[in-house]
N, C-alpha and C positions, 0 to 999 in steps of 0.2 A: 535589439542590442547588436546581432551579428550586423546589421546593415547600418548601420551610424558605424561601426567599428570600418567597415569596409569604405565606405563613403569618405573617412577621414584618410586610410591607406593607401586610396585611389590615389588624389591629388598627388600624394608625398613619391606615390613611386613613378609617374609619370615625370616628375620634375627632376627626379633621381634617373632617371633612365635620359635624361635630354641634357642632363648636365654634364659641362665636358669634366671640372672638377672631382666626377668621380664617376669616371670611365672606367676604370678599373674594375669596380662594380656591376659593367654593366651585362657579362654572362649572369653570374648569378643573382639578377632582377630579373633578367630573360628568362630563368631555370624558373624564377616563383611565377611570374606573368602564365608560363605553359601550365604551371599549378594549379595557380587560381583557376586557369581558365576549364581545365578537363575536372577539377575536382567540384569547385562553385558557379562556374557557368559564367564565369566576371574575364573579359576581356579587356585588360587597359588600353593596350596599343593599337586596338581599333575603336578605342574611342576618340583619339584622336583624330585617326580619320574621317571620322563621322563628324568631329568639328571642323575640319576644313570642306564637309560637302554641307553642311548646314549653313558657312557663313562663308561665304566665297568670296565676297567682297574684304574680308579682314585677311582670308588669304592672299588675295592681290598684294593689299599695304603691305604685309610682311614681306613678300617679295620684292617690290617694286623699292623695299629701304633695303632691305639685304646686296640687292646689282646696287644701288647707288653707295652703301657701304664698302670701305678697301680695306686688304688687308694691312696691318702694321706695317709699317719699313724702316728701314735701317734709317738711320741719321744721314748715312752721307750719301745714300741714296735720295734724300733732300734737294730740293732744285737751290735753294738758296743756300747752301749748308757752307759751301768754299765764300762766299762773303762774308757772314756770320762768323768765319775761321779768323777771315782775315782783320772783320772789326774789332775782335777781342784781342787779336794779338798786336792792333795798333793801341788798342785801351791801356791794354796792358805797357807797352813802352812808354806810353802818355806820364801811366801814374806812379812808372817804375819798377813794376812788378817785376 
């Protein structure tokens, strides 16, 4: 029972611990991870590790989208953005606006 209990807590605090949406969070997941780990022997955050030395190949792909991934930017740091300004604002004379 303890280990189906553990088994299902695993996943949830790994995803908890990597999500930025609850960062806030993420000492006191750190505080139980050092719990689990001296009290029951159960280490999460290396078993992460251990999945990216078991599947190396899936670690590449996450990388190699991550460098081709950009961060968000502003609108008018837009290469087109001063055109798209200027087409709305002839639309708008067009239809009276």
């Amino acid at each position: 029972m303890l280990t189906l209990l553990i088994k299902i807590i695993k996943p949830l605090l790994m995803k908890l611990l990597t999500s930025r949406l609850l960062s806030f969070m993420q000492p006191s997941l750190l505080r139980m991870d050092k719990w689990l780990e001296t009290k029951l022997g159960i280490d999460i955050i290396k078993q992460e590790k251990k999945f990216y030395q078991k599947y190396p190949k899936i670690m590449e792909r996450i990388f190699k989208l991550e460098s081709e991934s950009h961060p968000p930017i502003c609108l008018k740091e837009f290469d087109g953005y001063k055109d798209l300004i200027k087409r709305i604002e002839e639309l708008e004379k067009k239809n009276g606006v």
